[in-house]
N, C-alpha and C positions, 0 to 999 in steps of 0.2 A: 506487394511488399513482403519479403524476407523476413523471418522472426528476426528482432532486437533490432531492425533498419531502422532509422528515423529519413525523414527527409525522402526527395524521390534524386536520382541519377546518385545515392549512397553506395559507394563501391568497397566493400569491405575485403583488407587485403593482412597480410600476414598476422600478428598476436590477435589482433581482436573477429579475426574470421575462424580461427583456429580456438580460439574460448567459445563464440557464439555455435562453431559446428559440434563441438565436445558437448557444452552445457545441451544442444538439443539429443544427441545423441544418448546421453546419460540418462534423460528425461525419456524418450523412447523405449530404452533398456530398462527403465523403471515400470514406466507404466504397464510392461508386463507382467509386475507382481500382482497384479489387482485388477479385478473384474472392469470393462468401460464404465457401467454404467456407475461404479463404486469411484471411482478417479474422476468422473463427470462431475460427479453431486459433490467431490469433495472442491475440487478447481472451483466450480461454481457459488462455495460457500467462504472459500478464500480469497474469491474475485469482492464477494460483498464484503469482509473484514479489507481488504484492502481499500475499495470505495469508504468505508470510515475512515479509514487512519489519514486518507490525502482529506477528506473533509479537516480532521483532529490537523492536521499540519497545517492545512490552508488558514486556519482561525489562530491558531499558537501563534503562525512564523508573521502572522498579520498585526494581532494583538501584543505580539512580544511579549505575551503572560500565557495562564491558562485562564480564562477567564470561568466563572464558575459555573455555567452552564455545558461546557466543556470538562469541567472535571466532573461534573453530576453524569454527565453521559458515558465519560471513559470509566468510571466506577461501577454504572451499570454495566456496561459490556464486560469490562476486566477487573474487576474485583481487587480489587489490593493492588495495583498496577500504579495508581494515584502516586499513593505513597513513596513508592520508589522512584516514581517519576519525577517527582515535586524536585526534588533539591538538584537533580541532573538537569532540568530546567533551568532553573535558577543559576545554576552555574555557568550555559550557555549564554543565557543572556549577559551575567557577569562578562561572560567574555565578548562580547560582542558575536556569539555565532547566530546562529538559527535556530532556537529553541524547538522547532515543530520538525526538525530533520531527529532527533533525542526522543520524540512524542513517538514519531514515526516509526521507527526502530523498535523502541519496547513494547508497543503495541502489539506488532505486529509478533513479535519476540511470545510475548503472551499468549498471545490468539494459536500460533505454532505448538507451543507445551503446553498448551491444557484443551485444546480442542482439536490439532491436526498429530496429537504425539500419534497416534495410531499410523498413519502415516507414516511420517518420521520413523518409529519402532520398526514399522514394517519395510522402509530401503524405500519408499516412494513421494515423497515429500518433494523432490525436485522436479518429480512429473508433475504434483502438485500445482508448483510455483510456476511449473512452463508454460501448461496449460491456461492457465489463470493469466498469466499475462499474456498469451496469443489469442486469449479471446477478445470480441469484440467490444463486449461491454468494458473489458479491462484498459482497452487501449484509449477509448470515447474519455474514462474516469482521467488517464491521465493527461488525455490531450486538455480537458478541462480544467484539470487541477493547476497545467503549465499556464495557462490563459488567466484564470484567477490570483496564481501566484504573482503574475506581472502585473495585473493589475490592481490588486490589492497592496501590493509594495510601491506603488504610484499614490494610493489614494483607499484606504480602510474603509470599508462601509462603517456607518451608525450600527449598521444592524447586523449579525452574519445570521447566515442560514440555519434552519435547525437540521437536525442529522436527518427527519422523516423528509423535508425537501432532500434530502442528498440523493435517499435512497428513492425515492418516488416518482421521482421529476426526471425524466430522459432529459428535457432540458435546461435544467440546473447542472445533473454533474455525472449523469451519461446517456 
């Protein structure tokens, strides 16, 4: 499979072959600012804040709140992140959206400026994000996280996961 393919016989043809070969090329041109093994460990530490934040969405967009073991855990990871987050929450669910798509975004928002700014700073952040989602751990998080999403919008568990199953458990959620 093709970066950014989903699906098998996925034939990508005009606007969206032409973003997917740009965005890899960009990220190629990037990744020559910075040493392999430096872009390695950073994808790899991006693949894991990403494995949270589909955990942090999968419990939000389930619970339709933040439930408070969810916010004790995104305050551990991001620090003051809560806060700003609380009311943009709140306001999605006012609206009928998807609260954990708002969780997801700033999180990940966070995690970018205050842990990958050096990246960022440095012009390589999108080799970053390329890398990290063409790995394999990254693709497993998301194939799981679509699988839970559908079937958490059928039917909530009692219970949700705590983040150390997230991160620990190949098969919980990669």
């Amino acid at each position: 499979m093709r970066p950014y393919q989903t699906g098998e016989n996925v034939k990508r043809t005009g606007n969206v072959a032409r973003v997917c070969n740009a965005t890899a090329r960009r990220a190629l041109v990037q990744a020559k600012r910075v040493p392999w093994p430096h872009l390695a460990e950073a994808a790899e530490e991006y693949t894991g804040w990403h494995v949270f934040t589909l955990w942090a969405r999968a419990i939000i967009d389930a619970a339709n709140d933040v439930p408070a073991e969810i916010c004790t855990e995104i305050e551990l990871r991001a620090p003051g992140v809560y806060k700003s987050l609380h009311p943009k929450v709140r306001s999605a669910i006012d609206c009928g959206d998807r609260p954990g798509i708002v969780a997801w975004e700033d999180i990940t928002c966070w995690a970018e400026m205050n842990l990958f700014l050096s990246a960022k700073r440095g012009g390589w952040l999108d080799a970053v994000r390329y890398f990290s989602a063409m790995s394999l751990r990254s693709m497993k998080a998301w194939s799981h996280w679509e699988r839970i999403d559908a079937m958490w919008r059928r039917s909530p568990p009692r219970q949700f996961p705590a983040p150390q199953e997230c991160t620990c458990s190949l098969s919980t959620w990669y």
